[in-house]
C-alpha positions as CSV (number, residue, x, y, z in Angstrom):
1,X,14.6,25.6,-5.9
2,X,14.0,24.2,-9.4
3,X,11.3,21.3,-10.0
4,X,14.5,19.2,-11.1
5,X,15.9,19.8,-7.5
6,X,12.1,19.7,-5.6
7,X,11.5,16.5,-7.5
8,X,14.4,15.0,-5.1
9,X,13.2,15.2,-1.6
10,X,9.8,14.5,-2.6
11,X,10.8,11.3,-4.6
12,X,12.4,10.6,-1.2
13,X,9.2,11.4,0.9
14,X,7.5,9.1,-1.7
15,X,9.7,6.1,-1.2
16,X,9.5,6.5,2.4
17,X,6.2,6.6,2.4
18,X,5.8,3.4,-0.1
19,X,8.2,1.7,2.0
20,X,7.2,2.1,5.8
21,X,3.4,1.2,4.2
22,X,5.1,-2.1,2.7
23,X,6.1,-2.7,5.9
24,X,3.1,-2.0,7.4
25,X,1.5,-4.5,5.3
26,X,4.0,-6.8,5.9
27,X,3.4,-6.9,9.6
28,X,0.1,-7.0,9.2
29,X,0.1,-10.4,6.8
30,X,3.2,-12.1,9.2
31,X,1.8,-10.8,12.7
32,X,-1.7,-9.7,12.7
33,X,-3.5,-11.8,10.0
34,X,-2.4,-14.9,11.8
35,X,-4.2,-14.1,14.7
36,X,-7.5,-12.1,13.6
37,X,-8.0,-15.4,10.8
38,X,-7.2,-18.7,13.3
39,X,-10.5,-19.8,14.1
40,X,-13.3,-17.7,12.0
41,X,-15.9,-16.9,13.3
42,X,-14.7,-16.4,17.1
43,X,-11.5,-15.1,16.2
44,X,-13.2,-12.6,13.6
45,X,-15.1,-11.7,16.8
46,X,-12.3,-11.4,18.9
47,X,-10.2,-8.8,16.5
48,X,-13.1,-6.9,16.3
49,X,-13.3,-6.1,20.2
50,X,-9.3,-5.9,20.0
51,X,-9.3,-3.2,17.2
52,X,-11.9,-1.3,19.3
53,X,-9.8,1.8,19.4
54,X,-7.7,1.8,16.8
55,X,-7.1,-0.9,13.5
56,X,-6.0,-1.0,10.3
57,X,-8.7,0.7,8.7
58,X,-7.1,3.4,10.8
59,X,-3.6,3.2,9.3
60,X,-4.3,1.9,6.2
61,X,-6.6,4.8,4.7
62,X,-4.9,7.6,5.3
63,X,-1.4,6.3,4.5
64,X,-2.8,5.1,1.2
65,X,-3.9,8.3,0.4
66,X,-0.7,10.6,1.6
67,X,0.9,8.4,-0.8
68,X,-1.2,8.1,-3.5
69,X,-0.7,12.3,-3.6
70,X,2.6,11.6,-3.0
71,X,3.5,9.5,-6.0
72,X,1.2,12.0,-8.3
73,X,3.3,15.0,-7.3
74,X,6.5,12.8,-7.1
75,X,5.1,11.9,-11.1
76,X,4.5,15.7,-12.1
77,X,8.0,17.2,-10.6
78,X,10.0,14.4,-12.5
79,X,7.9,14.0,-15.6
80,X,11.0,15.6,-18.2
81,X,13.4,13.5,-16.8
82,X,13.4,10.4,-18.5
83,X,15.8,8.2,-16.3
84,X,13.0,8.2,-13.7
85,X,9.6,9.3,-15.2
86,X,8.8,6.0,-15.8
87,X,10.1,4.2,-12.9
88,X,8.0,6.6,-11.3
89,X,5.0,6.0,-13.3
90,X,5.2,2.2,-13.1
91,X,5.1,2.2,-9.4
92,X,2.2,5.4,-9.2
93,X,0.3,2.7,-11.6
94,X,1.0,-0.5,-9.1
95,X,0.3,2.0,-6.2
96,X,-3.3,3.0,-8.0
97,X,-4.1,-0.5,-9.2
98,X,-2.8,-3.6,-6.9
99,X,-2.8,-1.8,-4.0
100,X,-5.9,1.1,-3.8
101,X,-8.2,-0.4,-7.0
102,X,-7.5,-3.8,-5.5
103,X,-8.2,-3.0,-2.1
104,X,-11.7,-1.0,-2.8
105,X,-13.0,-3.5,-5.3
106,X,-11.8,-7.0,-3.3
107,X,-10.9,-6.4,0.4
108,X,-13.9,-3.4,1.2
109,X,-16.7,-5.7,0.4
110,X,-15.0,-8.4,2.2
111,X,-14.1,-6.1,5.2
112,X,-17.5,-5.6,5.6
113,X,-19.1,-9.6,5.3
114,X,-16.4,-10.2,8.4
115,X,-16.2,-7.0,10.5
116,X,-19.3,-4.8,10.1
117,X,-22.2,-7.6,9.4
118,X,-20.4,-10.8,10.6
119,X,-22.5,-13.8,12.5
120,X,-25.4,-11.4,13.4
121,X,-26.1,-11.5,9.1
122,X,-23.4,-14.4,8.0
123,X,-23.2,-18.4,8.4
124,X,-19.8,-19.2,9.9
125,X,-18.9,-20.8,6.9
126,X,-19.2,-18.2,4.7
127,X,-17.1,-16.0,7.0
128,X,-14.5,-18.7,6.9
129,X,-14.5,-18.9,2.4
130,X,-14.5,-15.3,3.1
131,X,-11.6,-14.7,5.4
132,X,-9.7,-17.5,3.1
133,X,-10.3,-15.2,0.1
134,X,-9.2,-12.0,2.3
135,X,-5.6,-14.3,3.0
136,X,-5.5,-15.5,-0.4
137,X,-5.7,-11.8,-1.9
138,X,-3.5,-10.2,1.2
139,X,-0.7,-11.8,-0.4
140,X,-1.1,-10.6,-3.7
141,X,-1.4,-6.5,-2.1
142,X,1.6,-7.7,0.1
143,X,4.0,-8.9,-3.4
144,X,2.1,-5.4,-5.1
145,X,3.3,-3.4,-1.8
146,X,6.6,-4.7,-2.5
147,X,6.3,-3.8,-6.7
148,X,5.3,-0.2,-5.5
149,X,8.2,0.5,-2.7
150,X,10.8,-1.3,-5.6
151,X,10.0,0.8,-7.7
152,X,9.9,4.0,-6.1
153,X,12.8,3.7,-5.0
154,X,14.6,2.5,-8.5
155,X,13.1,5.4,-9.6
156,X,14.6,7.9,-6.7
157,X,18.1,6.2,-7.9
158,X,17.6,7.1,-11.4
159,X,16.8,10.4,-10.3
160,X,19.6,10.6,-8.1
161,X,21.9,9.4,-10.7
162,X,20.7,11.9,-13.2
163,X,21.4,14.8,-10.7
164,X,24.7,13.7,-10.6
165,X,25.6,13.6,-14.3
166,X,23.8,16.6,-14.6
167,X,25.9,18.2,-12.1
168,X,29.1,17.2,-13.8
169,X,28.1,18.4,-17.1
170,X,27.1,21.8,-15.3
């Protein structure tokens, strides 16, 4: 099979990937959040017991990290074809930046002020400015989730469409 031809299915696996972890964000912000951030610092305490055997920091990690890999070798198989190297590119870079960069540099430290130290080291109201920030930023990963899984898949379609004129010109 020829990296022109490879560079298909894994653009697919890619999107895929880019898209089931939008949704997975997406839940988390709409159906989750709601809940672990209603009445910080007893609800903060509450998810914590609730995510005892399994959480987000679960998911979220790994995915992130399939998909990071994902998008780098989805980047290298379609690098010489122009339609979709840089589709590709643009959503590897909003992949990196708003979602991994952003999530390491803003939502770790927070992570830990609310989950690992909480009231035993924090005043409730700094876990309440703290679990507004988390909201606050959530949204922006959420709208950089979506940029990622657009763009992905824009890309797939430009690839797609360039296997096709290829094909015809074959």
């Amino acid at each position: 099979m020829s990296m022109h031809r490879l560079g298909f299915p894994v653009s697919a696996a890619y999107v895929w990937l880019a898209m089931v972890a939008f949704g997975g964000i997406a839940v988390e912000t709409i159906v989750i959040y709601p809940n672990v951030f209603h009445d910080v610092p007893r609800s903060l305490t509450e998810a914590c017991a609730f995510f005892d055997v399994t959480g987000p920091a679960d998911f979220f990690p790994p995915m992130g990290a399939v998909t990071l890999i994902t998008a780098v070798v989805t980047l290298l198989l379609v690098r010489k074809i122009r339609a979709a190297r840089w589709w590709i590119a643009a959503s590897l870079a909003s992949l990196a930046l708003g979602e991994f960069l952003f999530s390491v540099l803003y939502f770790w430290p927070r992570n830990e002020i609310m989950f690992d130290e909480g009231a035993a080291v924090h005043t409730a109201e700094l876990l309440r400015l703290t679990a507004a920030e988390f909201e606050v930023g959530h949204w922006f990963r959420l709208g950089m989730s979506a940029v990622t899984a657009t763009l992905a898949f824009v890309g797939l379609q430009r690839l797609h469409r360039d296997r096709i004129v290829s094909d015809l010109r074959a």
